[in-house]
Residue frames as qw, qx, qy, qz and C-alpha x, y, z in Angstrom:
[[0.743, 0.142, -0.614, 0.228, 59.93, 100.94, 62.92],
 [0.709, -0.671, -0.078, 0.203, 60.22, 100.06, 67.13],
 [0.080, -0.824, 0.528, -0.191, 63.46, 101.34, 68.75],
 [0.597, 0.260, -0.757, 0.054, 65.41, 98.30, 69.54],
 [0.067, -0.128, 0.763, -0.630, 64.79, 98.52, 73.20],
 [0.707, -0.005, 0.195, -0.680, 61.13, 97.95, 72.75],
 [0.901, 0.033, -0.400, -0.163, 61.38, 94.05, 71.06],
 [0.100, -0.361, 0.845, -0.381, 63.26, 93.52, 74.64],
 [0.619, 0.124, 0.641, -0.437, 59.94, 91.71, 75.84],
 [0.806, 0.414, -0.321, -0.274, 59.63, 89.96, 72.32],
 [0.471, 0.663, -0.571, 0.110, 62.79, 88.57, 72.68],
 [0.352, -0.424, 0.588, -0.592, 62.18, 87.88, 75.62],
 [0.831, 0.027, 0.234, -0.504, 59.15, 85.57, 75.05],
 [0.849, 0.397, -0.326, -0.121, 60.49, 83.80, 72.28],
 [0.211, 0.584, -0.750, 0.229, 63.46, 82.53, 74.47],
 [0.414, -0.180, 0.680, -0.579, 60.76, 81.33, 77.13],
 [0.921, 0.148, 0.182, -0.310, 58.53, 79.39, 74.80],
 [0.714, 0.454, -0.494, -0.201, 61.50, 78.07, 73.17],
 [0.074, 0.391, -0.818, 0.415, 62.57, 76.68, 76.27],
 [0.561, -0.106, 0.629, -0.528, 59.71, 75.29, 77.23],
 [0.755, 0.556, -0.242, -0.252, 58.82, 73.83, 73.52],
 [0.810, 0.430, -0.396, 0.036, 62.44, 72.00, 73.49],
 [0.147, 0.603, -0.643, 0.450, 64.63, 72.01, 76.59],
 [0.501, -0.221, 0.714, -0.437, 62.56, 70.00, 78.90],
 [0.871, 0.059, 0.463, -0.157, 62.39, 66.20, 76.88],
 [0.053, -0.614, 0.776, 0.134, 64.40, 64.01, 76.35],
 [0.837, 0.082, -0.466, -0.275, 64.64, 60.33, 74.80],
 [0.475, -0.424, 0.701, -0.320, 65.15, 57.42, 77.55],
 [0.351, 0.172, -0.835, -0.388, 65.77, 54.09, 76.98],
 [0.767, -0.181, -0.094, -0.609, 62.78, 51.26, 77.84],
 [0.407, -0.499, 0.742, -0.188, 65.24, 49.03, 79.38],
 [0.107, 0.043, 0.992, 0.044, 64.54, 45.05, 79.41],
 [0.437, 0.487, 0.538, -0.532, 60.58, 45.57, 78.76],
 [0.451, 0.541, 0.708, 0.048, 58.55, 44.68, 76.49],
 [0.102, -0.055, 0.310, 0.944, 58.25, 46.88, 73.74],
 [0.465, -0.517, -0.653, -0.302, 54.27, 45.66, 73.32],
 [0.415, -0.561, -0.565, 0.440, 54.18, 46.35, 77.29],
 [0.182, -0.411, -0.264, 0.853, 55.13, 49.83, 77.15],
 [0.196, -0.272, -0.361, -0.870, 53.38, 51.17, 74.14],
 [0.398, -0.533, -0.650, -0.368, 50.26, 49.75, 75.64],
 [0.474, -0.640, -0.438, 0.417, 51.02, 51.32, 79.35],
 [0.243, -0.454, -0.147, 0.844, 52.37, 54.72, 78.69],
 [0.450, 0.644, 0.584, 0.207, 50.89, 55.14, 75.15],
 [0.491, -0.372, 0.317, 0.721, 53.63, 57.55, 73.74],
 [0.555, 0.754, -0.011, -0.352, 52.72, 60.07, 70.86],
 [0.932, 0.306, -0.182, -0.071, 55.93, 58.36, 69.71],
 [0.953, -0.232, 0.179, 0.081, 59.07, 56.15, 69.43],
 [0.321, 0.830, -0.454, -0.031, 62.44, 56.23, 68.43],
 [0.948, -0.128, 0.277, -0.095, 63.37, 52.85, 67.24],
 [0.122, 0.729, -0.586, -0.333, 66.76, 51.20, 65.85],
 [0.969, 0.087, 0.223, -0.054, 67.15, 48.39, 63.90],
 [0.835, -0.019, 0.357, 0.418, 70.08, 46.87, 62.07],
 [0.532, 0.486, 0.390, 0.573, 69.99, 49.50, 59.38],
 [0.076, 0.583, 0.211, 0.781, 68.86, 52.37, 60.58],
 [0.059, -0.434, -0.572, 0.693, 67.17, 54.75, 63.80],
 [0.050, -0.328, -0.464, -0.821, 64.05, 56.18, 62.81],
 [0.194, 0.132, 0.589, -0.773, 61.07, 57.90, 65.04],
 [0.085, -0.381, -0.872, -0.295, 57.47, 56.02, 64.89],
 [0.509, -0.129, -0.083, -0.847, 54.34, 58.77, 65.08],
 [0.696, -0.063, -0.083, -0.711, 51.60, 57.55, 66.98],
 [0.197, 0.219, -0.955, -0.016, 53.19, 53.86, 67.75],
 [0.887, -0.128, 0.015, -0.444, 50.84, 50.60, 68.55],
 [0.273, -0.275, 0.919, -0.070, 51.43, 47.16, 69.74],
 [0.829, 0.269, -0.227, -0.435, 50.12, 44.32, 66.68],
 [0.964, -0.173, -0.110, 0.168, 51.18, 40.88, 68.23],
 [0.721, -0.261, 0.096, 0.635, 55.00, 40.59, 68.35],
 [0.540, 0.417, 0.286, 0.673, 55.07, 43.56, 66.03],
 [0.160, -0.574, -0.225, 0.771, 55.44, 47.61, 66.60],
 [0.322, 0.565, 0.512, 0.561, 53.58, 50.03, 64.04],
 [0.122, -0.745, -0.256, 0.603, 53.54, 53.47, 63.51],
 [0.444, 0.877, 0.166, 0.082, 53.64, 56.16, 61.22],
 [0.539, -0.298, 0.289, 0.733, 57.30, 57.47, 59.74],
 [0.401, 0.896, -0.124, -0.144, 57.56, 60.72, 57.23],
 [0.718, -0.202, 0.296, 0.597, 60.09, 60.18, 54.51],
 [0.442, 0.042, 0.487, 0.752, 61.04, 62.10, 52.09],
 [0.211, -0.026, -0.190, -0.958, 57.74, 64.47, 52.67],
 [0.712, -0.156, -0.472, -0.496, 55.36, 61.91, 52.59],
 [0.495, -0.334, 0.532, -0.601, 53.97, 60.26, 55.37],
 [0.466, 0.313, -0.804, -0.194, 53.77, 56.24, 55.79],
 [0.753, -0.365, 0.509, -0.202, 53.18, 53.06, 58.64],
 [0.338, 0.542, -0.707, 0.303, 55.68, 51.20, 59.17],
 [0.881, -0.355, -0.109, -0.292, 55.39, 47.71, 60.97],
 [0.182, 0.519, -0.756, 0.354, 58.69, 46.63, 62.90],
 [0.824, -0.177, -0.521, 0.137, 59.10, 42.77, 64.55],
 [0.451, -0.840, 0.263, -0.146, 60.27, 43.11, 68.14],
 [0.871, -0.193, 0.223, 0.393, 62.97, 40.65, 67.34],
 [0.529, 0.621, 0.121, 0.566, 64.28, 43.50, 64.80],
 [0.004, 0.940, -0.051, 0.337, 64.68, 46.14, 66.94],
 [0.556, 0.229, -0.577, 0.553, 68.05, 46.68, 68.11],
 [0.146, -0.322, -0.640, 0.682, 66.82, 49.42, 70.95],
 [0.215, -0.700, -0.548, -0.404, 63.55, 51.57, 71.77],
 [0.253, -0.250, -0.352, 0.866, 63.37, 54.83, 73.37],
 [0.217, -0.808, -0.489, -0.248, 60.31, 56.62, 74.50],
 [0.244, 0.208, -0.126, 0.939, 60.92, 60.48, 75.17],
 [0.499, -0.673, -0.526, 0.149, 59.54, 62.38, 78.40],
 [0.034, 0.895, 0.040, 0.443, 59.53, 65.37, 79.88],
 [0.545, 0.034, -0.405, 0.733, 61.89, 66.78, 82.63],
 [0.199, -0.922, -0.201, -0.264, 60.19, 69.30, 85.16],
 [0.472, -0.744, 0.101, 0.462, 63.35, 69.65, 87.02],
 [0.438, 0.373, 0.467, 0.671, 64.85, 70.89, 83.18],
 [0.229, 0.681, 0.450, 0.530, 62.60, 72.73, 83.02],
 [0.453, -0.819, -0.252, 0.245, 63.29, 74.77, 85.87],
 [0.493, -0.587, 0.220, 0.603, 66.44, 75.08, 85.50],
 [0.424, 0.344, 0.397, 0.738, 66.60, 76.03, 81.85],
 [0.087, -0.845, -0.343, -0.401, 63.50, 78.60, 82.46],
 [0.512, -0.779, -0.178, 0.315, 65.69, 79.71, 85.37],
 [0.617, -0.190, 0.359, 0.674, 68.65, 80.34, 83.70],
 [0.160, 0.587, 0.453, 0.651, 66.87, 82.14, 80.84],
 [0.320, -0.879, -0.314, -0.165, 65.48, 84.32, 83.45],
 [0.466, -0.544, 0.020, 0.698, 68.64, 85.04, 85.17],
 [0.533, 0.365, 0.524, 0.555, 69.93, 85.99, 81.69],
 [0.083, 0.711, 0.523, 0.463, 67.13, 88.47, 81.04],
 [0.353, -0.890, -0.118, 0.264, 67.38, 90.16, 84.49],
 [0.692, -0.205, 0.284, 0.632, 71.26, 90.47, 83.68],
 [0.383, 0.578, 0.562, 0.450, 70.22, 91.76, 80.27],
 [0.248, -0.870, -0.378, -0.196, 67.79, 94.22, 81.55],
 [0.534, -0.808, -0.028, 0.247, 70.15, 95.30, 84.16],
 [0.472, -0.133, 0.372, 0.788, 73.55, 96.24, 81.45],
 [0.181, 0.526, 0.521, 0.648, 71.26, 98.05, 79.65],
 [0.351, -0.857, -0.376, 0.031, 70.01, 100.14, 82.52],
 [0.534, -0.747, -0.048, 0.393, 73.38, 100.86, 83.27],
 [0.498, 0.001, 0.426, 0.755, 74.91, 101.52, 79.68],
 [0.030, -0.514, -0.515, -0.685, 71.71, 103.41, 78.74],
 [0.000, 0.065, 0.454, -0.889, 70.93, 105.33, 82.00],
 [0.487, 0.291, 0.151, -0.809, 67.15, 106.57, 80.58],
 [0.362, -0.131, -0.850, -0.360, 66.36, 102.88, 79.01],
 [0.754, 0.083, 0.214, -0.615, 62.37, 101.90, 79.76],
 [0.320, 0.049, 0.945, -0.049, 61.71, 98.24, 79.36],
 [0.236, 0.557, 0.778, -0.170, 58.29, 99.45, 78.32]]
């Protein structure tokens, strides 16, 4: 078995890809526009639509006349799923954030130095490596 000081750079990584994996996008709303207008200009891997009943995220959305389709998982299983544009209450199409991502991957990085640098001084003869 490692010494605990060696899965420092594991631990490391896994903070950085999870930050980069989830911290930098976010859902935005599509304002006054067309739903049809934007699938077909930004072509989104997908949607996250609300209607009367419910808020559910569409896989892979398309514009079919007045109507929005895409794919929905329920219960395990995997479906399409046509929605009127007069049904939907709002529509939000999710985007990345490179100034996020700075600042999360910065922050993690202070962190780590921080880390790196209480352990130097509680453990005098710690190695990173």
């Amino acid at each position: 078995m490692k010494p605990r000081h060696a899965l420092v750079p594991q631990l490391v990584a896994m903070l950085l890809a999870t930050a980069v994996v989830s911290g930098c996008a976010s859902w935005h709303s599509i304002g006054k526009e067309a739903p049809a207008a934007y699938v077909a200009r930004e072509k989104p891997r997908s949607l996250r639509v609300s209607v009367a009943e419910s808020t559910m995220v569409l896989g892979q959305p398309f514009a079919r006349g007045d109507s929005i389709l895409g794919t929905i998982e329920r219960s395990g299983s995997r479906g399409e799923m046509a929605i009127p544009a007069s049904s939907l209450r709002t529509v939000e199409g999710r985007s990345s954030s490179p100034k996020a991502a700075r600042i999360v991957l910065g922050g993690i990085g202070l962190l780590s130095v921080g880390f790196l640098a209480a352990l130097i001084i509680v453990h005098p003869h710690f190695s990173p490596n």
